[in-house]
N, C-alpha and C positions, 0 to 999 in steps of 0.2 A: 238439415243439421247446421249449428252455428258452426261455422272458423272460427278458429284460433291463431291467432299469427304465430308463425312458426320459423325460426332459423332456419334455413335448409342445411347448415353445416353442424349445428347441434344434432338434429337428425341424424346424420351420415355418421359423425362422432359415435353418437351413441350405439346406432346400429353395429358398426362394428368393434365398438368396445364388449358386446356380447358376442361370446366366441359360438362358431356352427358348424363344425365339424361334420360331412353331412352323416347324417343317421342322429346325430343330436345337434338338433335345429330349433328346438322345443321354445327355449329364453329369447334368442333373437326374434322368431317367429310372435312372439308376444311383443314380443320389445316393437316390432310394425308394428302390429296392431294397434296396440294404445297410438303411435303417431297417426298411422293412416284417423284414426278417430279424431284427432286433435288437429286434423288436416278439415276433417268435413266429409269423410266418408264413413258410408254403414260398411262395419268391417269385422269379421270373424275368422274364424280357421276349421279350415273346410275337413273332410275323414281322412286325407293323405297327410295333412297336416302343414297345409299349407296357408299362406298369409292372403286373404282375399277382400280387397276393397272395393267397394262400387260408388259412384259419384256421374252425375251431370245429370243427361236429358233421359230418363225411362223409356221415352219412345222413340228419341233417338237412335242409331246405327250402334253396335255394339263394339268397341274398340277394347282391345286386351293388351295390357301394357304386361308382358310376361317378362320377367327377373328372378335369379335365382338368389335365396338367400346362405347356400349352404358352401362352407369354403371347403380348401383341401386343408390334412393339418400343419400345424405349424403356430406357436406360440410366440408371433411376433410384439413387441410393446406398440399401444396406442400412441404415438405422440404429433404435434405440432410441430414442424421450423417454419415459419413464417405463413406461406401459403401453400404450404405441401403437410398433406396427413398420411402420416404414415399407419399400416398395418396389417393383417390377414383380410382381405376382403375389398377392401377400398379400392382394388381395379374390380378386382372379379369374385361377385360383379355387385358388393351391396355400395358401390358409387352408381353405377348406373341404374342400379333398383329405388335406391332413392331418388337420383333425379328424375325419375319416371314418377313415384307419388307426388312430390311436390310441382310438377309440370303437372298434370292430370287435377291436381286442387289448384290451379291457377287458372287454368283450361275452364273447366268448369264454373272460374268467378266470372271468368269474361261471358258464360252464356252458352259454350262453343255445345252445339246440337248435335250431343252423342252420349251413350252409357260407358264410361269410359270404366275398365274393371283394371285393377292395380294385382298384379298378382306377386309374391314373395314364393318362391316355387321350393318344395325341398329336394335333398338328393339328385342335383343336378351334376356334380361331380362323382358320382356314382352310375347308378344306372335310371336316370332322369323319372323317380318314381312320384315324383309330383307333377309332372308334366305329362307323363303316360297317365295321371287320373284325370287330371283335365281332357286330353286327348279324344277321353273314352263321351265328352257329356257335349252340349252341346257347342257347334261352330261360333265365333264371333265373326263379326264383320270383315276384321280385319286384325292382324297381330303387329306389337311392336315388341320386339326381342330388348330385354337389356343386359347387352354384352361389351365391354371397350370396344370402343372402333374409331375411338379420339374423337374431338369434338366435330373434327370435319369429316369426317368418314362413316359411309354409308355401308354395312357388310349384304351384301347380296346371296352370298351363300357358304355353306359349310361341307367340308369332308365329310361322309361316311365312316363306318369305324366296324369291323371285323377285327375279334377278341376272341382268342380259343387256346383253350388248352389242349396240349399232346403228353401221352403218357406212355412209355415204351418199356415193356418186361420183358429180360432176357431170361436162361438160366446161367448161375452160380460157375465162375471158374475162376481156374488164376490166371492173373495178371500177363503170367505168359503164353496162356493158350492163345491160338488161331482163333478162335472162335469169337464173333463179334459181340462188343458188350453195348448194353443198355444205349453208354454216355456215347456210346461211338456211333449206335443206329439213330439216336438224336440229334446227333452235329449234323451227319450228312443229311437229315429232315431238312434242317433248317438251313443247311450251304446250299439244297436244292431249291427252295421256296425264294431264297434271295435270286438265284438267278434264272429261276421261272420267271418275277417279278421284273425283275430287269429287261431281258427280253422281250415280254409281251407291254411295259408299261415305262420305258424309259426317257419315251421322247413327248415335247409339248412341254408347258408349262406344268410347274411345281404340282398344281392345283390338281393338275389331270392323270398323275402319274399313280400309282400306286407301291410306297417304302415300307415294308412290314420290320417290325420293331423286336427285338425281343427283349422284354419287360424283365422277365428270370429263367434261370436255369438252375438246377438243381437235379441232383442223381447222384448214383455210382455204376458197378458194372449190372448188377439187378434192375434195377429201376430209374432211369430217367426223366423227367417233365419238363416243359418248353409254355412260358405263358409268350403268347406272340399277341401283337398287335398290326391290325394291319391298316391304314387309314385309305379311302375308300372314293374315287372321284367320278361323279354323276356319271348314271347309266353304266355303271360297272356292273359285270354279269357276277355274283358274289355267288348266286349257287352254281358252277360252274367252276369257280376257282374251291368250291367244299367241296364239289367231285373228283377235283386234281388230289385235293388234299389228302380224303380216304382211300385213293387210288394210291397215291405212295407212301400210305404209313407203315410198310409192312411190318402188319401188327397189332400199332401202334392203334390208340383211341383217339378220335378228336370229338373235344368238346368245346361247344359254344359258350360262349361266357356273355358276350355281347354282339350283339348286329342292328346295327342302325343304318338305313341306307342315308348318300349324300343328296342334300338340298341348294338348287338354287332359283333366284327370284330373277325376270327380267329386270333390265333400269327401268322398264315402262309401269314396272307396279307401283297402284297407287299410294302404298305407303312409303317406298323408294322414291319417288318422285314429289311426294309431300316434303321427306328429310333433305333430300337434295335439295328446295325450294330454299325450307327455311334457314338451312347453314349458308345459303348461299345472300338470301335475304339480311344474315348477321354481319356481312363481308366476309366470309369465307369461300374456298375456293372446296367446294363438296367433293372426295376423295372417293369410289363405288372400289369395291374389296370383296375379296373373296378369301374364306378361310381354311387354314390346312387343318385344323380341329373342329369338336362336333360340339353341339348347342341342344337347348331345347326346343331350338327351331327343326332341329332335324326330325322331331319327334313329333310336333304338332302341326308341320303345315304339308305332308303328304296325308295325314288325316282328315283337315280340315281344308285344303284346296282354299283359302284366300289369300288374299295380299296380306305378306309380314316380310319384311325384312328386320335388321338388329341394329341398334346405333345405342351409345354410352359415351363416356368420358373415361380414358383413362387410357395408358399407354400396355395393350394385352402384351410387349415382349416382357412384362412386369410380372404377370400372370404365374404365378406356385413359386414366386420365389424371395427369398425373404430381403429383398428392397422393393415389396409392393409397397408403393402409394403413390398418392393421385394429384394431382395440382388443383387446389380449390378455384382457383379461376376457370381453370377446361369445365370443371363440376358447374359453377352459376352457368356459364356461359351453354352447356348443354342444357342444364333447363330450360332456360330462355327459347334455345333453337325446339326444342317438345314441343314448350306450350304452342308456339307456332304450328309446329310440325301437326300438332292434334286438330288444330281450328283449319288447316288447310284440307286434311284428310275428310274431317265430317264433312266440309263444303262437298269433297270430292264423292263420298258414298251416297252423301242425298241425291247429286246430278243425275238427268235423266242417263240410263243407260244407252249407248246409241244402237240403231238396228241399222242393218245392214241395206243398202239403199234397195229399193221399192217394198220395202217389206212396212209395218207399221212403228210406232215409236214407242219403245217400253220405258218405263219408269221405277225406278227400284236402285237397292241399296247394290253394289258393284260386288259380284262375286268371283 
């Protein structure tokens, strides 16, 4: 299919001048599409309703550049001041989804020997139900996450996330009875759970500890509910802490809302080690990060077992709040480090696989 030349900042503009709220994705979702088409790739929207682009070598190694297109809400204005754009999306993450289409259609002009798949994912701010349909089909060779991680920084991994609601019914009294109410067998749920957590999870880094959240409360003396958030750091026993949890609810229900277990990638992976090359290759000093929130990395690569890590442009402490926007310079300049990043990874999937010494010499794409 013919290119079209295309601005990469008119792209990004536009993308997020269509609002995605996620659960309505639908305008944006299109609004790719015709670009990814006007980039040079075959491009539709798949049954979750997802944005899907395909570009380069068919026989080549299969690379997934996964991006979510769907914000949180928030009615911020599109505008310009100089080389910062401002709006809902432009960090997280349709800056980094875009510089992932337009790296992937440059990729592809150079030749670079791969099926590189662009993906616009929806309900990834929700309960990631475009990347749970991907999940379900077939492996790519490898995944590139696009999430801010600034233009020099490499994200290796993501928190976990335990999400449940508690619901506690007492009976009916007044205000002066002895008798415990609702809102009062709720607090101490949750004064209990904070210093479970502490005890068994307070030392080590940020990354490793486990801070349960409470999202809302809401009751009186009848009925109480507790939405809790718990965020979640690799090889946490999570059924374990749901057996503490029904062990002291006396009563009380717990319901799962969400569970996502935590991901992370060595530096040795080769898509970690591609991005590291090429930030490093631009004069940049490669930044490897680990995150205290969750992705659709966390969803797709205990599925699919290959090398993904996440890299974008844009500053994530910017992330749900209304002074997102992005610096158009970190934006080119992130492309730039993709398109590299992509043409270093195929080299890397074609290489022969190494065996292990006296054994024979295999050949294949690196799983």
């Amino acid at each position: 299919m013919a290119r079209s030349p295309a601005d990469p900042v008119a792209l990004l503009t536009e993308l997020v001048a269509e609002p995605s709220v996620s659960g309505a994705e639908g305008a944006a979702v299109h609004c790719l599409v015709r670009h990814l088409h006007r980039l040079g790739f075959a491009a539709r929207v798949d049954e979750a309703g997802n944005a899907v682009g395909e570009i380069g070598d068919p026989d080549g190694p299969t690379v997934m550049l996964l991006g979510h297109i769907d914000t949180v809400p928030g009615d911020l204005p599109v505008l310009r001041r100089g080389e910062l754009l401002y709006g809902r999306g432009t960090v997280d993450a349709k800056g980094p989804l875009a510089a992932m289409a337009v790296a992937a259609s440059r990729a592809a002009a150079r030749g670079v020997p791969a099926r590189l798949l662009v993906v616009g994912a929806v309900d990834e701010e929700g309960l990631s139900r475009g990347a749970r349909h991907l999940a379900g089909g077939p492996a790519p060779d490898a995944v590139v996450i696009g999430e801010p991680s600034g233009v020099d920084g490499v994200v290796l991994g993501y928190k976990g996330i335990l999400r449940f609601r508690y619901d506690v019914t007492r009976p009916a009294v007044h205000t002066s009875s002895p008798e415990e109410k609702a809102t009062e067998v709720a607090a101490e749920f949750w004064s209990a759970l904070r210093d479970h957590l502490a005890g068994e999870c307070s030392d080590g880094p940020y990354f490793e500890q486990v801070r349960p959240a409470l999202v809302s409360w809401s009751g009186d003396i009848e009925h109480a509910e507790l939405d809790i958030s718990c965020r979640l750091p690799p090889g946490f026993d999570t059924d374990a802490l749901l057996a503490r949890l029904r062990r002291d609810a006396r009563g009380g229900r717990i319901t799962v809302v969400e569970r996502t277990e935590a991901v992370r990638s060595p530096r040795s992976d080769p898509v970690a080690r591609a991005l590291t090359r090429a930030i490093r290759d631009h004069g940049l000093r490669p930044v490897p990060k680990v995150k205290l929130g969750s992705s659709d990395m966390n969803v797709v690569a205990p599925r699919w077992n290959v090398p993904v890590a996440a890299y974008g442009p844009g500053d994530a402490g910017l992330d749900h709040t209304d002074r997102e926007h992005l610096d158009l310079r970190d934006y080119r300049r992130a492309i730039d480090v993709l398109t590299d990043a992509l043409g270093l990874l195929a080299e890397s999937l074609a290489a022969p696989v190494q065996a292990p010494a006296g054994a024979g010499r295999k050949t294949g794409v690196l799983r």
